[in-house]
N, C-alpha and C positions, 0 to 999 in steps of 0.2 A: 574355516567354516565351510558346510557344503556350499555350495554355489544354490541349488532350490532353496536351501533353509535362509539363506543372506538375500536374496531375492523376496522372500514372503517378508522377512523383516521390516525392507525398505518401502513394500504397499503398506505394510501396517503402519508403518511411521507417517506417509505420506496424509493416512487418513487422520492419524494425531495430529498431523500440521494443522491440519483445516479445520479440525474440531476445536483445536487451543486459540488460534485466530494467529498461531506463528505466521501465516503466508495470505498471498489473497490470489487468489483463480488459481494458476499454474507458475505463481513464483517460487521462489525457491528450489530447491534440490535436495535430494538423501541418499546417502551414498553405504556400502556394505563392505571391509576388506573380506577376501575370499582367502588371501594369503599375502606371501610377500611378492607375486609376480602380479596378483588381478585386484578389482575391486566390481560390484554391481551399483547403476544407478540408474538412476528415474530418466527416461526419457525427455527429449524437449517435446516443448509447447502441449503436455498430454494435460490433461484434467487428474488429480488424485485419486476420485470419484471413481473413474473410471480403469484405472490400471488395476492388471492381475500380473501374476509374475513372469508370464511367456514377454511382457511389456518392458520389466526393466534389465538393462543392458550392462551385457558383463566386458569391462576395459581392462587393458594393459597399464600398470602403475608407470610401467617407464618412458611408456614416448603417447600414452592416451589410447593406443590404436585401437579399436574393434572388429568384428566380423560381420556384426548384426545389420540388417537391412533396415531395422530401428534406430535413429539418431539420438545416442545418448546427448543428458544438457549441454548445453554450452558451456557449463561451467565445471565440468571434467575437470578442467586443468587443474582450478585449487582443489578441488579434492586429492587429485593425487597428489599433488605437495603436501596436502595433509599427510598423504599414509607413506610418503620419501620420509619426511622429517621426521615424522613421531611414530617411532617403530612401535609404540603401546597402544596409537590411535585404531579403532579398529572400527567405528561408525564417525560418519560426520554428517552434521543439518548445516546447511545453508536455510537462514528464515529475514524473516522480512518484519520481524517483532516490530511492536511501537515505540518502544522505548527504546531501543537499542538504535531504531531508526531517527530518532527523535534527536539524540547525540551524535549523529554521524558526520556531521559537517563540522566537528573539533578536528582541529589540526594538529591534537597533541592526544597522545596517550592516557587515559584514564589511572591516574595511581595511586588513586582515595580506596581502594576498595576494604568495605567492610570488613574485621577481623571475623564475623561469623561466615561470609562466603567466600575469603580466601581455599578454603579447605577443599569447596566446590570447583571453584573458578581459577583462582592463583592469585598472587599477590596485586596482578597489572592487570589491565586493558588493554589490549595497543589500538590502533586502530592504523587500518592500511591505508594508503596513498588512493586515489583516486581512479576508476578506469574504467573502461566503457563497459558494459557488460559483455562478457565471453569472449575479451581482449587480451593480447599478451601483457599488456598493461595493468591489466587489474591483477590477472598470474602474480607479475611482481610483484607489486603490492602488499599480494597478500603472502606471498614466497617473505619476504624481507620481515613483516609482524610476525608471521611464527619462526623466523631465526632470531630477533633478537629479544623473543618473550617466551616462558614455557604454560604461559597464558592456555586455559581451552578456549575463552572465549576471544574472537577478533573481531571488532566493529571494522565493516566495509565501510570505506568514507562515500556519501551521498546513495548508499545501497541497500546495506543491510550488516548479516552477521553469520558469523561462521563459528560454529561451536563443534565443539571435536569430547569425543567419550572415548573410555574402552571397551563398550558397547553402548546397545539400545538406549537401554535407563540412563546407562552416565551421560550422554549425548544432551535426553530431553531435559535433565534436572541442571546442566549446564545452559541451557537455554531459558530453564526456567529462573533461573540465578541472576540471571544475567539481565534479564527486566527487571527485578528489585534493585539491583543494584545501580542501573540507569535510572530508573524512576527516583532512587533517591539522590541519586546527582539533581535532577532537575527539582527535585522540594527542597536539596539545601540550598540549591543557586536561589529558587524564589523567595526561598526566608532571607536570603541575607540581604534581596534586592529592594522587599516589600516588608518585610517584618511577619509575613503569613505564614502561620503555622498550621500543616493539613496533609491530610493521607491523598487527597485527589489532584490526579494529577492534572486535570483539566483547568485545575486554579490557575494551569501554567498562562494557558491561551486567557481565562480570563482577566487576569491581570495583566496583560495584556490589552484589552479591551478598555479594561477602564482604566488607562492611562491615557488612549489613545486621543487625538484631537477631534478625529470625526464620527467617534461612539456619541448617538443621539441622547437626550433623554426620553423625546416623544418617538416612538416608533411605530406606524402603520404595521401592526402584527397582523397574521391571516395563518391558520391552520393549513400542515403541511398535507399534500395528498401525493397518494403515489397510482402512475395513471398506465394503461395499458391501450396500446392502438388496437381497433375491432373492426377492420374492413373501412368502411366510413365512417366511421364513430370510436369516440374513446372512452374509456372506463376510469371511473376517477374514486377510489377508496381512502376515507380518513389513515392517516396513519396508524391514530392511536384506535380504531377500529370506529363501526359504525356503518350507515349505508352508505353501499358506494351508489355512483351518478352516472347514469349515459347520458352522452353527450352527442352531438350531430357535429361533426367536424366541417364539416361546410358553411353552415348558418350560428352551430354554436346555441341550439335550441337544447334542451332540460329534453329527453325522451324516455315519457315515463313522468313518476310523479316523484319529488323528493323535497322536505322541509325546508333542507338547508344548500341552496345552490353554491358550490363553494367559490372563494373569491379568487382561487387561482387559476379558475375555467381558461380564463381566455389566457393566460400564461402557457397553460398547456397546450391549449387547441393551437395556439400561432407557433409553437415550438414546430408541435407535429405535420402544421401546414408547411413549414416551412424546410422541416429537415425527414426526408425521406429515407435515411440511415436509420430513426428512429423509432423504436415501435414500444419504448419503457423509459415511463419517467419516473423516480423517486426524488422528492422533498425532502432532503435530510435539515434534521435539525440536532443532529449531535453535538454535544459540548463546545468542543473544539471548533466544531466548521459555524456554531450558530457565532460565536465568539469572531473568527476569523471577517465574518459577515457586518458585523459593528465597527469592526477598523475600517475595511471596505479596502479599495483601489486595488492594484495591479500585484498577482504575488507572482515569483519565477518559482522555478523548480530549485528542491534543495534534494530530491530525492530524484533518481532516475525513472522507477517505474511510476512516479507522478507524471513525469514529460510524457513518458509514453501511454498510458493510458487518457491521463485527462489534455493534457494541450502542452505548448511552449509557454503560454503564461494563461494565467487564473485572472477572470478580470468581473467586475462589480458593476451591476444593473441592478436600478431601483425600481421595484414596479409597487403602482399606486392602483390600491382596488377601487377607489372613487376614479380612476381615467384609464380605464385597464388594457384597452386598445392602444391607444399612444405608448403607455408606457410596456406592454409586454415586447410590442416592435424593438424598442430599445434594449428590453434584457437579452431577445432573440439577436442580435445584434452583436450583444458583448457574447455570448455563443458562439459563434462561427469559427468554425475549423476547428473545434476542443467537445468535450465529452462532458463538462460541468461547467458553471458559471454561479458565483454568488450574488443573493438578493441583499442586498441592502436591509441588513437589522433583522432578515429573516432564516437563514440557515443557503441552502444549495440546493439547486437544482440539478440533479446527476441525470446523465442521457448515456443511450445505449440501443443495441438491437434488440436486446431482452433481457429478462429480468437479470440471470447468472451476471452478465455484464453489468446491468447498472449497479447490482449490488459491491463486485469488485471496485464501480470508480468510487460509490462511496467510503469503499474502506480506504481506497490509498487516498483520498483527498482529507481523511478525516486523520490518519498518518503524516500527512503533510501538512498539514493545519498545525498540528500537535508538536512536527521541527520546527516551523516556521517559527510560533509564538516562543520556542525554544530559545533560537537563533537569536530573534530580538534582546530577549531578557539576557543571554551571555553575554550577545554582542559579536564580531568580526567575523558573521556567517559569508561562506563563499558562496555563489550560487554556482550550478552547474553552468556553464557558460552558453550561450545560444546556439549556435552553432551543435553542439553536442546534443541540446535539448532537440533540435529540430532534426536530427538526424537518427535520434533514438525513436521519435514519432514517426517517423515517416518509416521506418524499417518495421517499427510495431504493426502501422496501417496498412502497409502492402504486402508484409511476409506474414509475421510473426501471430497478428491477429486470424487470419485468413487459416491457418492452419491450426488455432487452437479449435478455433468453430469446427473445421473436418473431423478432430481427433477426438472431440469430447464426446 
């Protein structure tokens, strides 16, 4: 293929990543074979949004190497082991799907797959060995699932997923296969566990929920707002729309005039008093995270871009609108040093510099909600170990972050 034409392909793809919800901010990668010596791909840490084709980077299949004064992904490596091995393979997507993510932390091969997307996918699943991202370790991994499967789809274990086409279309339709067919992993395991029979796969998390010990029946509920820092004041809008609220971040005075002063004022004002990193808060109450908020206590990472985006561990703060001071200190509290925190019976609090960003932590926490309840319901989940978790944030915080914000 020309090298411009494999190049335009791989924006194009980049922006279907983000439109289908395969990725979230700058995860993932898409890669283009040129022949049987090169391949193009997406740059690290860029935004999707933003690349043209002077952006993505043309690599050597046999030792990675480039020319470009542009840093192709870190995860170069398996792609080219993609186009060593499968001399037909001529696009690959690296995505960060939910489902696919949701089953990542099986330690065994998927090999129920449906007779109708065998034809798509292949008879298996495999799913690879564990490894840091952009490690030789994860290389192997995924080097060893595409030698002993002719599988296109490979679940990265705690990561994601690597789907391989002979072009474009075969690539995305492998990808799109490949969440039906997770997805219905996860509703046979909850039928057989619960007797529930359902297309949604959020039943997963909440059956979950209501099994659990510390799922309330009374819950202090409060309407989610998602809120914006404004110099000395903050901006507070209903989720589900409506008037939004200024606020006086100092005193926490209503500025202006509005019906309904919401009951999470002082949640956010003390957030914002207190974390100057912050300038965007959203309130999620999606499925999954409102679900993971009713069990409550301490989750760890099962996915890696959880560690790094949101914290080493996820941890539960109840805040009570009848004592709101007392109690927001406390959720601000379970906060510190992480990017989200759950309330107690009410969904999540996601924190960020701005909006792009908080909307990224609530997709991967509402991703990680969605393995975790996974986890439980199969049973013998590994977490990613501490150590790893904390070294994967701390790289995120100092490098990785810092030059997504320059490039976008």
């Amino acid at each position: 293929m020309d090298i411009l034409e494999a190049k335009a392909e791989v924006v194009k793809a980049g922006l279907e990543l983000v439109k289908s919800g395969l990725i979230a901010r700058t995860w993932g990668n898409v890669s283009c074979r040129v022949d049987d010596e090169y391949f193009v791909i997406t740059p690290s840490g860029r935004s999707y949004e933003s690349l043209t084709p002077d952006d993505i980077v043309l690599v050597k299949i046999e030792d990675c190497s480039y020319e470009s004064e542009i840093k192709p992904s870190s995860e170069k490596g398996i792609h080219a082991q993609a186009y060593k091995l499968r001399k037909d393979v001529n696009f690959v997507i690296h995505t960060h799907q939910k489902n696919a993510s949701a089953v990542s932390f099986l330690g065994y091969d998927i090999n129920m797959v449906p007779e109708e997307s065998r034809t798509v996918i292949g008879t298996d699943i495999p799913v690879a060995s564990y490894g840091l991202p952009g490690t030789g370790k994860l290389r192997k991994g995924v080097t060893a699932a595409l030698e002993r499967s002719a599988s296109k789809a490979i679940i990265m274990a705690h990561h994601g997923a690597l789907c391989v086409g002979t072009d474009y279309d075969d690539a995305f339709a492998v990808a799109a296969e490949l969440e039906k067919v997770c997805g219905k992993f996860l509703l046979d395991r909850l039928e057989a566990v619960s007797g529930k029979v359902t297309d949604n796969i959020a039943a997963v998390a909440e059956h979950i929920a209501e099994v659990s010990a510390n799922a309330k029946q009374e819950a202090q509920l409060f309407d989610p707002y998602t809120s914006e820092r404004d110099g000395s004041t903050l901006v507070m809008r209903p989720v589900d729309g409506g008037e939004s609220v200024r606020i006086d971040l100092r005193t926490g005075d209503e500025i202006g005039s509005c019906e309904n002063y919401p009951a999470s004022a002082e949640l956010h004002r003390a957030i914002y008093n207190k974390r100057d990193d912050v300038n965007c808060i959203i309130h999620s109450k999606k499925p999954e995270i409102l679900s993971a908020s009713k069990v409550g206590g301490t989750f760890r990472p099962l996915l890696d871009d959880f560690a790094q985006l949101v914290g080493v561990t996820l941890r539960t703060g109840e805040y009570n609108p009848s004592n709101t001071v007392k109690t927001a200190k406390k959720v601000v509290r379970k906060l510190k040093g992480r990017n989200a925190v759950l309330v107690k019976d009410n969904g999540a609090i996601c924190v960020a510099g701005n909006e792009y960003d908080a909307e990224a932590v609530e997709m991967v926490l509402e991703k990680e909600m969605r393995t975790d309840a996974a986890a439980k319901m199969i049973g013998d989940a590994k977490y990613i170990n501490k150590v790893e978790s904390l070294l994967m944030r701390v790289i995120y915080k100092t490098k990785y972050s810092k030059k997504t914000e320059t490039n976008k």
